[in-house]
TORPAVO-114831 format. One record per residue (C-alpha): chain; x, y, z. Coordinates in Angstrom, 2 decimals. Example, Ala and Ser with C-alpha at 12.3 -4.5 7.8 and 13.67 -1.06 7.14 Angstrom:
BEGIN
 kette       X       Y       Z
     A   12.30   -4.50    7.80
     A   13.67   -1.06    7.14
***
This chain:
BEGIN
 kette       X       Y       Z
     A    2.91    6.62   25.24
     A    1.37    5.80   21.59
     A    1.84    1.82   20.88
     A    0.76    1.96   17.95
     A    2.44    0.14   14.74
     A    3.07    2.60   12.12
     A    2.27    0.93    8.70
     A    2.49    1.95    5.07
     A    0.12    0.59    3.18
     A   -0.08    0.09   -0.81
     A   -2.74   -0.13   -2.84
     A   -1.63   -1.89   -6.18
     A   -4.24    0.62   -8.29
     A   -3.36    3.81   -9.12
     A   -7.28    4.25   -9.79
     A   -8.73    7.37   -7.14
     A  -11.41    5.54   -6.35
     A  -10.58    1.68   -6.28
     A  -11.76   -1.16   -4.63
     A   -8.22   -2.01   -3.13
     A   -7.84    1.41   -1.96
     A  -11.17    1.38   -0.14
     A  -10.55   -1.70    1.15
     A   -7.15   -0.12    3.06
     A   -9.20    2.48    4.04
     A  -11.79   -0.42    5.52
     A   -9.05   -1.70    6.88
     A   -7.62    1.28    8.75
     A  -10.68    2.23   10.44
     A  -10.80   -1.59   12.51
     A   -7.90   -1.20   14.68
     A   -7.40    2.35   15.30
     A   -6.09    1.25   18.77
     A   -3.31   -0.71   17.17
     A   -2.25    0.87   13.83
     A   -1.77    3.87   12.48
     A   -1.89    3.17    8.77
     A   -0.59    5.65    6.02
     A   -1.59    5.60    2.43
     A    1.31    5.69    0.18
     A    0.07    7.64   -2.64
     A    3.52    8.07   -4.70
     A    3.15    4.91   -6.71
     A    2.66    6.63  -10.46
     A    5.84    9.13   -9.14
     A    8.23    6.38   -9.46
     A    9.75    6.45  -12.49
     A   10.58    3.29  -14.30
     A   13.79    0.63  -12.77
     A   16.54    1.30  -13.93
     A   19.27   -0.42  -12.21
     A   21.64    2.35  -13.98
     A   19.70    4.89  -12.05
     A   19.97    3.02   -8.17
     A   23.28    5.05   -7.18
     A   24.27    7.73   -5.24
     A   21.57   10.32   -7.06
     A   18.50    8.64   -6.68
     A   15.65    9.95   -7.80
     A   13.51   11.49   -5.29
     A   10.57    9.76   -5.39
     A   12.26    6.20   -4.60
     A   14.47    8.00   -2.15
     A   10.88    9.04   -0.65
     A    9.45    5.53   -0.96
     A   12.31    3.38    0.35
     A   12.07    6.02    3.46
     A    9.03    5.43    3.81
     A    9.27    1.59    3.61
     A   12.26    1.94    6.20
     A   10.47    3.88    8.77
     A    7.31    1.61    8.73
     A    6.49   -0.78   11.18
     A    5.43   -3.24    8.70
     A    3.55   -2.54    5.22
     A    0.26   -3.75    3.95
     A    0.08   -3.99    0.59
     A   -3.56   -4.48   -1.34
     A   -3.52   -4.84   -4.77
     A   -5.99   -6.18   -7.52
     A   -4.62   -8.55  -10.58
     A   -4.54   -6.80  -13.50
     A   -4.04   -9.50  -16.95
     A   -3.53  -12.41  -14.44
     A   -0.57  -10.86  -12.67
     A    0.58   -8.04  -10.68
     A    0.03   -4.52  -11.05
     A    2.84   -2.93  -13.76
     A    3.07    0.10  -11.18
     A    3.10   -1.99   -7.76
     A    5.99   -4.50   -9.61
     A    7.99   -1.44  -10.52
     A    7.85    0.10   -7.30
     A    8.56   -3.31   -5.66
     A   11.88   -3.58   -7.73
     A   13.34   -0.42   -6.39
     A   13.43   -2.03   -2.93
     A   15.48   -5.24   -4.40
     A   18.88   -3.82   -4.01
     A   18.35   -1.20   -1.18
     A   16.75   -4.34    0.91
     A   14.00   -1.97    2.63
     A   11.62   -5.39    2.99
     A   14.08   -7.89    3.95
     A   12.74   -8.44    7.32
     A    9.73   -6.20    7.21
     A    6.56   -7.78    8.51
     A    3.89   -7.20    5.40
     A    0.53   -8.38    4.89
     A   -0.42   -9.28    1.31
     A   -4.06   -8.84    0.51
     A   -4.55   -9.39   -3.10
     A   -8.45   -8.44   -3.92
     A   -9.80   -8.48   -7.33
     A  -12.09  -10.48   -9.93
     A   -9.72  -13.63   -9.18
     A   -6.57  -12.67   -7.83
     A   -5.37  -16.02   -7.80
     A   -2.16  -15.51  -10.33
     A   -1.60  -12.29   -9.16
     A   -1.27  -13.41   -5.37
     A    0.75  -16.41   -6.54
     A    3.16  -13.57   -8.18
     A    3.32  -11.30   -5.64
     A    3.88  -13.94   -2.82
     A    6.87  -14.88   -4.41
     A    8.17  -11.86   -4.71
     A    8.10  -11.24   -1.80
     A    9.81  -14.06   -0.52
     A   12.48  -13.22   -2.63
     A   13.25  -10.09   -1.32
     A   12.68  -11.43    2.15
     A    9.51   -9.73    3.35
     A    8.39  -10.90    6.69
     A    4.66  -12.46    5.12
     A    3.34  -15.47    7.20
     A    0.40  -17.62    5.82
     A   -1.97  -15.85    8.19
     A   -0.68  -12.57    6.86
     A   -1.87  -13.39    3.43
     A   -5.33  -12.94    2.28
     A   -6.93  -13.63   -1.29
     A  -10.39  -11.70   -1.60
     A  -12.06  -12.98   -4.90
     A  -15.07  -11.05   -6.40
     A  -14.02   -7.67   -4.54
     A  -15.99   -5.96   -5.67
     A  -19.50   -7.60   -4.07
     A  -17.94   -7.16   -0.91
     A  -17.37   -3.57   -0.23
     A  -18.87   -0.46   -0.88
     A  -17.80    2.55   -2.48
     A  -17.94    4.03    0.95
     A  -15.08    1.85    2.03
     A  -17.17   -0.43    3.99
     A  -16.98   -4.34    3.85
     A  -20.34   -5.73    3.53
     A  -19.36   -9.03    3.55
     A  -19.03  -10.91    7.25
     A  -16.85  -13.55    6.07
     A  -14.48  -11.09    4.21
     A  -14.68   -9.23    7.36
     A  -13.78  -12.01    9.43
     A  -10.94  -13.34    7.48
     A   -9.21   -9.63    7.18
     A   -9.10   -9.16   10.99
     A   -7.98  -13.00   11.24
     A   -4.79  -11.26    9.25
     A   -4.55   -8.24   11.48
     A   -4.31   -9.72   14.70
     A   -1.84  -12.07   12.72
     A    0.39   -8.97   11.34
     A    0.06   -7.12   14.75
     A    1.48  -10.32   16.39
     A    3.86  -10.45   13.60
     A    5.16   -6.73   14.14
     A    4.95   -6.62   17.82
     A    6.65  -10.61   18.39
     A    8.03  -11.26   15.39
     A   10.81   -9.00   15.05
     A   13.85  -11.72   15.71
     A   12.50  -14.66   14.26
***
């Protein structure tokens, strides 16, 4: 029987080779035992909100992501800060969950990894807690200066880094596996 947690994770870039993105792949490789993660690669699909076009004929792409959200154990999301605040394409994609309620409830971990981040995070966490997204403060994680602590290969090369991000998983595994009622 596979116990695995399925999770969907996010990376806020849309760049093919970013630092968030590596960093979910990082992340994917450290507990194979306990996740299966799944890159959600869609984000530049979604078309712009519209709260004109959330009816009956959605638009396939947001039908696709709000599936995909549903289906999910719990999503990670990893995004950089782009001009002090959130990524225009992560926000966007956020907002088509607001009325269809796919994270109200869901256990998500925030990691928010970038020059900064700070403003950004601040954003994000709050949106999130407005849509009621199941984020603790142990499933949070700000990772300044990204970019001197993994490689290109999608390895973290920093040991604190690396101790603080499986701090979180064990935190969003207990989340997903105990957390489900609370």
């Amino acid at each position: 029987m596979d116990n695995k947690a399925n999770i969907l994770a996010i990376s806020g870039s849309t760049r093919s080779s970013s630092s968030n993105l590596n960093l979910i792949k990082a992340i994917a490789g450290l507990r194979p035992e306990a996740f299966t993660i799944t890159i959600y690669e869609g984000l530049s699909d979604l078309p712009h909100f519209n709260p004109d076009m959330d009816t009956a004929n959605l638009h396939p792409a947001v039908a696709e992501f709000r599936k995909r959200i549903s289906q999910s154990d719990g999503v990670l999301i990893c995004t950089p800060e782009y001009a002090m605040g959130v990524p225009g394409t992560l926000k966007n994609a956020i907002d088509w969950t607001v009325s269809s309620m796919e994270f109200s409830k869901k256990p998500t971990a925030l990691i928010t990894a970038s020059l900064s981040g700070n403003m950004a995070h601040q954003s994000l966490s709050g949106t999130l807690q407005v849509i009621e997204a199941k984020v603790t403060d142990e499933t949070h994680l700000l990772v300044p200066f990204v970019k001197t602590k993994i490689s290109d290969a999608g390895e973290i090369t920093d040991m604190k880094t690396l101790d603080e991000i499986e701090k979180l998983l064990t935190a969003f595994e207990y989340l997903i596996r105990n957390g489900k009622d609370q």
